[in-house]
MIKOL-206551 format. One line per 3 residues: their letters; for each residue x, y, z of N, C-alpha, C. Coordinates in steps of 0.05 Angstrom, whole numbers. Each point is the difference from the previous one (the first is absolute). Layout:
<drenvos>
a = X,Y,Z,X,Y,Z,X,Y,Z | ... .
</drenvos>
This chain:
<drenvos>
xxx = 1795,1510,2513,18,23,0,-8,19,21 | 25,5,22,-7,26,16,17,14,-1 | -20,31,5,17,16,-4,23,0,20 .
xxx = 2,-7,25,28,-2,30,14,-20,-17 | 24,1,9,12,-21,1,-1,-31,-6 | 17,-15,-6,-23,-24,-9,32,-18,-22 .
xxx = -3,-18,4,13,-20,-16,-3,5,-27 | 17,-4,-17,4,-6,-37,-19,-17,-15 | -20,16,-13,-21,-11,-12,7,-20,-11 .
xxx = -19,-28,-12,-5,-16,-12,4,18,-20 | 12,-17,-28,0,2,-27,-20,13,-9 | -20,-18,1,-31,12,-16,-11,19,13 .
xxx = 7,-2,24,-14,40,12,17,20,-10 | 28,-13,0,22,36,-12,-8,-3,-28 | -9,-24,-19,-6,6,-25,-29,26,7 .
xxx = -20,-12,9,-14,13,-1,-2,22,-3 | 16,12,27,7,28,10,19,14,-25 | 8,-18,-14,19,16,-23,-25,-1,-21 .
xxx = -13,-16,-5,-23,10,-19,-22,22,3 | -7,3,29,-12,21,9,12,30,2 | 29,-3,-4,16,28,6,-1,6,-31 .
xxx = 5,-24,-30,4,9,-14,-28,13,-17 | -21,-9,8,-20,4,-8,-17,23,9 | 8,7,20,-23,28,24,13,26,-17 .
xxx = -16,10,-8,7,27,-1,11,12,27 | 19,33,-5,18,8,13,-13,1,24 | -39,12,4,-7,17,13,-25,-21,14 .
xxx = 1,-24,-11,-24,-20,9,1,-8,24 | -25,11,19,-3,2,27,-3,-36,7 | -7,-13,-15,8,-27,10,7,-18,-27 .
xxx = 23,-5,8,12,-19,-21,4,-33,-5 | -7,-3,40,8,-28,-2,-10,-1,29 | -22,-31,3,-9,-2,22,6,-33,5 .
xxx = 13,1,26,13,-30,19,-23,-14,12 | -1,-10,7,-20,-13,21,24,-23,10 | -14,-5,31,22,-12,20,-13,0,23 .
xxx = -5,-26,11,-16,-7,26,-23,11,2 | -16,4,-21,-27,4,-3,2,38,-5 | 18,5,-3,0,33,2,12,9,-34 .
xxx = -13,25,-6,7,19,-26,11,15,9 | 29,1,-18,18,29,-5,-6,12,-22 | -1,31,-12,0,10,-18,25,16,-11 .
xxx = 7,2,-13,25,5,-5,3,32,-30 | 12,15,18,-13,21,-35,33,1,-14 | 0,3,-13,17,0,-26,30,4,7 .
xxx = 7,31,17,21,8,18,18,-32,15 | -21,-4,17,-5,-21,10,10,-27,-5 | 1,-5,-23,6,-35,-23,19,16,-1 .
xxx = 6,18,-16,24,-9,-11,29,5,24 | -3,15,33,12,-2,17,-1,-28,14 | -23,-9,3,8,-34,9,10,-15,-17 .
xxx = -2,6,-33,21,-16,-13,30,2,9 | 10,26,-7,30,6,7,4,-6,31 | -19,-3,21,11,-10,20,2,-27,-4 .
xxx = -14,-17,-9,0,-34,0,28,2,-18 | -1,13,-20,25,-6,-10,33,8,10 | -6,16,22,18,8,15,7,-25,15 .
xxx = -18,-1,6,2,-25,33,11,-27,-23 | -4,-9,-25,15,-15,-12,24,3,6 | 3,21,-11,35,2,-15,13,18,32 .
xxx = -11,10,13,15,3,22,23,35,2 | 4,5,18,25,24,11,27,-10,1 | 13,17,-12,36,0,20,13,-17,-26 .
xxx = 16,-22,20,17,-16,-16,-7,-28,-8 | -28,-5,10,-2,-26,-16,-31,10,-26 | 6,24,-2,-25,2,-24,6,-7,-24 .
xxx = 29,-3,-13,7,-17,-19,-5,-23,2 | 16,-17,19,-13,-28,3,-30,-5,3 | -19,14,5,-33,-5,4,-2,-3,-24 .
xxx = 7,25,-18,-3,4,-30,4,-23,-10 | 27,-13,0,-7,-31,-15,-7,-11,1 | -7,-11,27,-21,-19,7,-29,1,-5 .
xxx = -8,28,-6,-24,10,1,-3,10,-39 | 13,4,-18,0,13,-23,-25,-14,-11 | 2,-23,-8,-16,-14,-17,-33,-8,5 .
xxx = 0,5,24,-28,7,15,-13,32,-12 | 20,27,7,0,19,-13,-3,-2,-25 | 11,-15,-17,4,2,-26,-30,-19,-13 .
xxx = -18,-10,18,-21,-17,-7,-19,17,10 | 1,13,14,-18,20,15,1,21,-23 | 17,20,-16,-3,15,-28,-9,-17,-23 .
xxx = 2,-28,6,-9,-6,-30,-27,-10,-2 | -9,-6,25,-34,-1,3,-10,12,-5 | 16,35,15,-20,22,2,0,20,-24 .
xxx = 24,-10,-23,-9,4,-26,-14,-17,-13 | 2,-27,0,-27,-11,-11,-37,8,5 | 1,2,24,-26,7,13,-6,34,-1 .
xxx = 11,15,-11,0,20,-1,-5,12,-24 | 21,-3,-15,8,19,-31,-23,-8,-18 | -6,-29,-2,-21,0,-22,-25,17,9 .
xxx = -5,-7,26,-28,3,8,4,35,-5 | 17,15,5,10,28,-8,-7,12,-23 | 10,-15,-17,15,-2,-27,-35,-3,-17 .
xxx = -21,-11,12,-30,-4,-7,-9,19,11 | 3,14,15,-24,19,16,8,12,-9 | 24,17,-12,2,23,-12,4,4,-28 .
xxx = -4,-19,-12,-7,-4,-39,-18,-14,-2 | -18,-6,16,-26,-20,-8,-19,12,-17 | 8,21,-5,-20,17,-25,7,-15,-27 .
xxx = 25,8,-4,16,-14,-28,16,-22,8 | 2,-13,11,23,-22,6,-11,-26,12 | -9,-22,-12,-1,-25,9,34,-16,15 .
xxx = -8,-7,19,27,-11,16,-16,-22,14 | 26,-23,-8,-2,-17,3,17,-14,19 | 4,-18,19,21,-9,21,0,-30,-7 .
xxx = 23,-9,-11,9,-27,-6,10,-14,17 | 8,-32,3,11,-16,9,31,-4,-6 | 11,-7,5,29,-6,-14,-3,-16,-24 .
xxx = 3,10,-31,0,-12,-21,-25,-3,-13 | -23,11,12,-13,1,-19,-6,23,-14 | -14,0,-36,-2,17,-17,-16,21,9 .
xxx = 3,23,-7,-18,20,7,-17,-1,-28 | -23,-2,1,-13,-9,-25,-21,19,3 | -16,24,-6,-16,25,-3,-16,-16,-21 .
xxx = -35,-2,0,-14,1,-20,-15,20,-6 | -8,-1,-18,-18,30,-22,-17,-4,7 | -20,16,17,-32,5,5,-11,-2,-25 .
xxx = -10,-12,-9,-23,8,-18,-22,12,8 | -8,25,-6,-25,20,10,-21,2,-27 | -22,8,7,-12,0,-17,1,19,-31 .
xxx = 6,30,20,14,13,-26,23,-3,-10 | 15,-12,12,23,-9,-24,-10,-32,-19 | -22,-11,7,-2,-15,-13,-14,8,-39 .
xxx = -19,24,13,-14,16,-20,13,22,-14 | 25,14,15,20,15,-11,21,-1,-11 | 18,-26,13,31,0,-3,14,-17,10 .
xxx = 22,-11,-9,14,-26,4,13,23,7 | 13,-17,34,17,5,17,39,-9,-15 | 17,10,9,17,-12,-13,27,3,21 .
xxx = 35,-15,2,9,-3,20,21,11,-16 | 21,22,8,22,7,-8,22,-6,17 | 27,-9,-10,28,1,15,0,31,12 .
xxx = 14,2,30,6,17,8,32,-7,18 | 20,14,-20,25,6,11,8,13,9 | 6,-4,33,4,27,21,29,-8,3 .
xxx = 13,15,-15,31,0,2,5,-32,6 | -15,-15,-29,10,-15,-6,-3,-33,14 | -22,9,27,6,-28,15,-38,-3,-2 .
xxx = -15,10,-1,-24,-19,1,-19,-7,-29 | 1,-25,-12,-14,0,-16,-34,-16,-3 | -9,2,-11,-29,-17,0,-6,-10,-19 .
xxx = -7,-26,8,-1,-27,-25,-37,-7,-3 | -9,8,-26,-27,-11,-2,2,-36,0 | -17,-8,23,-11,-26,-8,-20,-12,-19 .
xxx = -24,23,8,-20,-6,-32,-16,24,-4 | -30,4,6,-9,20,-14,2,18,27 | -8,-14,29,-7,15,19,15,1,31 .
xxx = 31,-6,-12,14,-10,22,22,11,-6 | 18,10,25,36,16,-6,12,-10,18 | 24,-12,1,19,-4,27,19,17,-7 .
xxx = 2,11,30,19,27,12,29,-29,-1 | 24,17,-3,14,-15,10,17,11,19 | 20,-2,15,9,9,25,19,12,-3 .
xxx = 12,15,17,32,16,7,1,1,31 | 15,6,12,9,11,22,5,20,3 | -12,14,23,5,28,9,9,-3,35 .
xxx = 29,11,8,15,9,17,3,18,10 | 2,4,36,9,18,5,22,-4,20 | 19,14,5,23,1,12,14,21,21 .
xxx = 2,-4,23,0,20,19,35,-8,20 | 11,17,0,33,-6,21,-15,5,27 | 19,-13,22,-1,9,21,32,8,10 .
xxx = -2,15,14,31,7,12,-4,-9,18 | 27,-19,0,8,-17,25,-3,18,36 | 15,19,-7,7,20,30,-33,15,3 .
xxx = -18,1,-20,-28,12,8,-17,-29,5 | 5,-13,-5,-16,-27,8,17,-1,26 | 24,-7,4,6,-10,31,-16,23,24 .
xxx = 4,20,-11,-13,28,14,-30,-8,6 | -16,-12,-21,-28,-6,16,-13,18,-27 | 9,18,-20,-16,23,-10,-14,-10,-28 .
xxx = 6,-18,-2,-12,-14,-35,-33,-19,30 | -17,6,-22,-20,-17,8,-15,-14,-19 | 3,-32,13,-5,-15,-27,-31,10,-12 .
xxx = -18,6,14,-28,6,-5,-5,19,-19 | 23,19,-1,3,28,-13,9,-10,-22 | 8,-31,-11,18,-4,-17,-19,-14,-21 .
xxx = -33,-8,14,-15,-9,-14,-17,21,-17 | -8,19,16,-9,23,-10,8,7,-32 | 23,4,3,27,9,-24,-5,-15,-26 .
xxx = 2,-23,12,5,-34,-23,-37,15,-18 | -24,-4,27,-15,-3,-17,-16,34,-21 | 14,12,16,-5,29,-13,11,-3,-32 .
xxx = 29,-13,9,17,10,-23,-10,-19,-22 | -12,-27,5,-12,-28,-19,-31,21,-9 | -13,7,24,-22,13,-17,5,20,-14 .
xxx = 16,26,5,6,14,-28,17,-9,-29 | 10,-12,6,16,-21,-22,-26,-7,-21 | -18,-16,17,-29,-12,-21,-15,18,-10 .
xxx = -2,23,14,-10,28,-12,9,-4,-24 | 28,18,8,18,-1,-33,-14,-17,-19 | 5,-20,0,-5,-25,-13,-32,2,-22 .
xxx = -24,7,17,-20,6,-4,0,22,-15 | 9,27,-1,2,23,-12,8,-9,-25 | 27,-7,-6,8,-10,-19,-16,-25,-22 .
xxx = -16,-11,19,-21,-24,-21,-22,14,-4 | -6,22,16,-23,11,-18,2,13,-9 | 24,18,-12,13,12,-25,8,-12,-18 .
xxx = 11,-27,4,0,-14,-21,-32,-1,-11 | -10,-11,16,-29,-14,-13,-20,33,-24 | 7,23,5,-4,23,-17,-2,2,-26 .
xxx = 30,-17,0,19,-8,-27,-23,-20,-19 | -6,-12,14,-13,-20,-22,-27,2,11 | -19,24,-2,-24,10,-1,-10,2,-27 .
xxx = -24,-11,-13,-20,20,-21,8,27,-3 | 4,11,-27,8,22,3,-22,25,12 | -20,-14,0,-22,17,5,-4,-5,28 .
xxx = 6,-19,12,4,7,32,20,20,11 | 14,11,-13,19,21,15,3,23,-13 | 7,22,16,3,30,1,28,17,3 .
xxx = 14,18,-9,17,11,3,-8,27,4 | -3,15,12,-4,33,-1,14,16,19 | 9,26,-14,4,24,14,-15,9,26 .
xxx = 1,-9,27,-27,11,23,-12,-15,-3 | -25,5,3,-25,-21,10,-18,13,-24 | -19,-25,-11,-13,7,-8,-41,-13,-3 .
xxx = -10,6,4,-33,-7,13,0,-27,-19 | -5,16,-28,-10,-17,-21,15,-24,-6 | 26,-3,7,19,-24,-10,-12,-17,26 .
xxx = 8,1,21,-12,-11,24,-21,-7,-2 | -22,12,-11,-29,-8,3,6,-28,-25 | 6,-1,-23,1,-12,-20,12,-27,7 .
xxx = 24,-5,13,13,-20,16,-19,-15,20 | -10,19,24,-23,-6,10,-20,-16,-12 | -7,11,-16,-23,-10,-10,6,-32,-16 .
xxx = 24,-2,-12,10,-26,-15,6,-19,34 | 9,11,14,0,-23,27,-21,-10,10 | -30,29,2,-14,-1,14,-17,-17,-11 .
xxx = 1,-14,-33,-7,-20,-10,7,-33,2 | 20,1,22,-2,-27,15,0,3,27 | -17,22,5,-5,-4,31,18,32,15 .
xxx = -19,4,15,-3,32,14,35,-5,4 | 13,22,-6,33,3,1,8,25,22 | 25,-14,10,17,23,26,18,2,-20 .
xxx = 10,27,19,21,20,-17,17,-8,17 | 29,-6,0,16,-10,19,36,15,-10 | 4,22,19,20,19,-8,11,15,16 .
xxx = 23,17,8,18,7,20,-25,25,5 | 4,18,27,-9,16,6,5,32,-12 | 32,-3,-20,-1,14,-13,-18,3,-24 .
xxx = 2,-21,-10,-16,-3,-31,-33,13,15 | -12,-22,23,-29,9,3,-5,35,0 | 24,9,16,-1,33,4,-2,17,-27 .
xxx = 5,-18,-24,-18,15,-18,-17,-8,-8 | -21,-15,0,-25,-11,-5,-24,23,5 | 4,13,-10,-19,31,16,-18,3,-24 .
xxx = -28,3,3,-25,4,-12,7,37,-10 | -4,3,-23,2,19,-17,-20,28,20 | 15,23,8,-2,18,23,-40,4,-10 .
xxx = -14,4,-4,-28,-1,-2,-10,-37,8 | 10,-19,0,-11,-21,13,7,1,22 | 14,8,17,23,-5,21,-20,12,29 .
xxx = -6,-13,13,-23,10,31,21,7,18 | -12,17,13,10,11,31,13,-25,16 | -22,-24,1,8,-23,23,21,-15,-20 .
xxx = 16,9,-29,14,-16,-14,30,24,4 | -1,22,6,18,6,11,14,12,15 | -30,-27,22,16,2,29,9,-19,2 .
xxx = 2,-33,-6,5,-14,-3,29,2,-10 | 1,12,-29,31,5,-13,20,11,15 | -22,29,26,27,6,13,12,-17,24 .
xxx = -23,-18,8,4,-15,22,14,-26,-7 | 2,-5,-20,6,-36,-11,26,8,-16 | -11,15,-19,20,1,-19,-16,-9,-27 .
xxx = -14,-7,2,-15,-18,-29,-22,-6,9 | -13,-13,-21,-30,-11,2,-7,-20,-5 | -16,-14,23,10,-27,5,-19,-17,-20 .
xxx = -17,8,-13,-11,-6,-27,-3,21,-29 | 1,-15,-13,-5,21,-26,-19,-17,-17 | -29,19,-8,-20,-8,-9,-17,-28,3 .
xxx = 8,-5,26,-22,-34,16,30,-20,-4 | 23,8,-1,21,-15,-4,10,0,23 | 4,-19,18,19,6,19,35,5,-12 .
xxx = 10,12,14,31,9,-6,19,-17,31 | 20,-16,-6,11,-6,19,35,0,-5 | 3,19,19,35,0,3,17,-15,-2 .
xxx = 19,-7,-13,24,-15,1,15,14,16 | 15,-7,22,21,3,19,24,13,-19 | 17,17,6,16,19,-16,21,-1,27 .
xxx = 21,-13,-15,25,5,19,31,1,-24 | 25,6,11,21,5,-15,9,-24,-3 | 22,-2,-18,16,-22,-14,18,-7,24 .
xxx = 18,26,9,17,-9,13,6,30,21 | 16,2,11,5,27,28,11,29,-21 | 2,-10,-28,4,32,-16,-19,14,-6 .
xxx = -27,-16,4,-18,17,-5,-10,11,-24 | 11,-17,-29,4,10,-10,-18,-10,-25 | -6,-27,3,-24,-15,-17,-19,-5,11 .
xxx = -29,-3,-8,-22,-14,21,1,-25,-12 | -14,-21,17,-8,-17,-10,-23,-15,-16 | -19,22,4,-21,-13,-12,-2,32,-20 .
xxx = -1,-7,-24,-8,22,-24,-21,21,6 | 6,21,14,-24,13,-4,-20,7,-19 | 18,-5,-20,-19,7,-30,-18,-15,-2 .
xxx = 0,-28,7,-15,-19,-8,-26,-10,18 | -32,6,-9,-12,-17,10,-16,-22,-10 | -8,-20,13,-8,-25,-8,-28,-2,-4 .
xxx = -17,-7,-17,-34,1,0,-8,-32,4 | -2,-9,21,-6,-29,3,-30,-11,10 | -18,-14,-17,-26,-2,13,-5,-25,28 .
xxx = -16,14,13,-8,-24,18,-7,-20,-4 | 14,-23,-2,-10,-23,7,12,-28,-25 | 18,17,-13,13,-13,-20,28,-13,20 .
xxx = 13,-8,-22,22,-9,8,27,22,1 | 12,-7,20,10,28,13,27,-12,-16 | 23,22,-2,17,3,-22,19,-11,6 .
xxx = 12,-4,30,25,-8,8,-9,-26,16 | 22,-15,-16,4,-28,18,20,-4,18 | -7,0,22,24,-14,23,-3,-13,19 .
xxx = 27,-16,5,3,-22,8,21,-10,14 | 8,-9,38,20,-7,4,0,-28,-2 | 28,-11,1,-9,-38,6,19,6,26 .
xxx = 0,-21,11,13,-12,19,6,19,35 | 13,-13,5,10,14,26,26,23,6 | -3,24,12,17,15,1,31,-13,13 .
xxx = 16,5,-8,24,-8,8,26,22,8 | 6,-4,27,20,11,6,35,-7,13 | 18,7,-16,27,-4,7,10,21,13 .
xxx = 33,-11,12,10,26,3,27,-11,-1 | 9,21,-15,34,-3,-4,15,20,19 | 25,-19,10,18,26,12,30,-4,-5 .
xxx = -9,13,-31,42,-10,-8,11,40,-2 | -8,8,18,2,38,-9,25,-2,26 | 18,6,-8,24,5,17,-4,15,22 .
xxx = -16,27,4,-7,10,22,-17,-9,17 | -12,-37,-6,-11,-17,14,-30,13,-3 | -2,22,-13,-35,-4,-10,-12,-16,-5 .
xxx = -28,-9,7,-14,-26,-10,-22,24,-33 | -2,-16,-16,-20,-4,-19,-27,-24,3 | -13,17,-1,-31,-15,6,-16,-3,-35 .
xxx = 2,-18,-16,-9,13,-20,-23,-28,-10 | -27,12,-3,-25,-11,-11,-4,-19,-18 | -20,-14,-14,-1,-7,-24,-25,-13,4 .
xxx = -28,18,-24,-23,-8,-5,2,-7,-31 | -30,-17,0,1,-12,-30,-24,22,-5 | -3,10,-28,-22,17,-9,2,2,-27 .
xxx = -28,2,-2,-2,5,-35,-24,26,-2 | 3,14,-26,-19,16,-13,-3,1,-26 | -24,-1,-4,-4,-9,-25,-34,23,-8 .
xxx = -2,21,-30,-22,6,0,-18,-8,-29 | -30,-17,16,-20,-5,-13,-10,21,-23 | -4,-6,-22,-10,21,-21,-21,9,-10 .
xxx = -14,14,5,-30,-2,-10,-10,24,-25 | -25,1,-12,3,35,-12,-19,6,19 | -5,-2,19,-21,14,14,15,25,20 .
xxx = 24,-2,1,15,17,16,8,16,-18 | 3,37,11,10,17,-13,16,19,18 | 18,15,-17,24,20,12,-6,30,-17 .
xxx = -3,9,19,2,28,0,32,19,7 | 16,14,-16,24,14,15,4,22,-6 | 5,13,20,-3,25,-2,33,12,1 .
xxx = 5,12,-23,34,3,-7,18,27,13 | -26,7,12,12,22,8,12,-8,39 | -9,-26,0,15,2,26,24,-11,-2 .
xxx = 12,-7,15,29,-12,-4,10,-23,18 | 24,-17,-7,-1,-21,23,29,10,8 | 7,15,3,36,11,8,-18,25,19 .
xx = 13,11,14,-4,21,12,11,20,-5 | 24,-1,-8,13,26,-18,-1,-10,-26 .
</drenvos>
């Protein structure tokens, strides 16, 4: 790859270059490095994702034959998004729930099959146990025997128009169109996740969980302490909930609130680390969050983490164009399952005074 001028990449270099654009952060001073006749390019972030939209320019072409390139050229495009959601979303989809979320990447057709850690303190404490979890009805989980669950699958889609007269124009860019697909597939699994670990609340020990007015030391410490009996436990909860986690005004140090005014919260409470869940809206009203602020999770290190997930197979993309104003539809289809593992070693703390609506 050079940056001048230069003929229409091989396949597996524009894959590349599409895996390297989808992967660099906005601001990463090098994203993607070429080599070519014994010489290194470095490439920073800016960078990928403008040599993408040019290679894909120089595909599909200017003027009056950029329709015709388009056909000839679609299904190349359309293998080029479905790589770069396979190679992408899971590996995503794990770096940013690998606290609570085992994920798994399947073959076409085979079972997603999760087994039960056996740890030592659950062997001396507590039989682990597996509950159905129905997320509006499409994912369920089937025990095989004492220490085994298969997730079973659904599909999750996404679907994007193009306008015919903004595509002939040059102004839709297919690269910008991967971005979208995988933004909108990774908040989708969010959802997904929020919802299984509210289910999993439901069918807690009653003595693993809390309801209270505000925050309170002693309920927390008590929870704590029932987790911290299968192994040192994280507090795992929106940045609202942590912002009241505040040590009673005589425990509370100078360097604790400088921290509160600088952070917002405290990034441990009593040798506990505390770690954020991502907090974003339902939809453009603004008007639900998605992840409960009320609710936080008490989960120990090193047990078996609560959510199971799992894609099988290969991303797949169509496109229909039966829209009278000759719009094309570009629309997705991944296989995925979620499913959550049950243990009593996990506990919930909620605090009722926050809210998940905004008004």
């Amino acid at each position: 790859m050079r940056k001048e001028g230069r003929q229409i990449m091989e396949f597996k270099d524009l894959r590349n270059l599409a895996f390297a654009a989808a992967k660099a952060g906005k601001n990463a001073p090098v994203a993607y490095s070429f080599t070519q006749d014994g010489k290194t390019e470095n490439f920073s972030s800016a960078e990928v994702n403008e040599a993408l939209r040019n290679e894909l320019e120089k595909m599909l072409g200017n003027g009056n034959n950029r329709y015709a390139n388009y056909r000839d050229n679609k299904n190349v495009i359309f293998r080029l998004i479905e790589e770069t959601i396979d190679e992408v979303l899971p590996a995503k989809v794990e770096q940013q729930y690998m606290d609570f979320a085992d994920v798994r990447v399947l073959a076409q057709g085979d079972k997603a099959i999760f087994r039960k850690r056996i740890t030592e303190a659950s062997r001396k404490r507590a039989k682990g146990f597996v509950t159905k979890v129905g997320l509006a009805g499409r994912y369920e989980t089937f025990m095989l025997d004492g220490t085994e669950i298969e997730v079973q699958m659904s599909a999750i889609g996404a679907a994007c128009r193009i306008g015919f007269e903004e595509f002939l124009d040059g102004r839709i860019q297919f690269s910008e169109l991967t971005d979208v697909i995988l933004e909108g597939m990774d908040e989708y699994i969010y959802k997904e996740i929020a919802k299984a670990l509210e289910s999993a609340v439901a069918s807690l020990p009653t003595p693993n969980k809390a309801e209270v007015a505000g925050f309170d030391e002693a309920t927390m410490d008590e929870l704590l302490a029932i987790a911290d009996s299968y192994g040192h436990a994280s507090i795992y909860c929106t940045q609202e909930f942590a912002a009241k986690m505040v040590p009673a005004e005589g425990w509370i140090s100078n360097d604790m609130k400088n921290t509160l005014w600088d952070r917002g919260y405290l990034a441990s409470y009593k040798g506990h680390q505390v770690i954020i869940l991502p907090q974003s809206m339902v939809d453009e009203t603004n008007t639900e969050k998605v992840i409960d602020p009320a609710q936080a999770y008490i989960i120990p290190v090193g047990t078996d983490k609560p959510v199971k997930l799992a894609f099988e197979g290969p991303t797949c993309v169509r496109e229909t164009s039966e829209n009278d104003d000759w719009s094309t539809d570009l629309q997705t289809y991944k296989k995925f399952g979620i499913a959550t593992f049950l243990n009593h070693w996990m506990c919930s703390y909620r605090n009722t005074e926050l809210k998940k609506a905004t008004r």
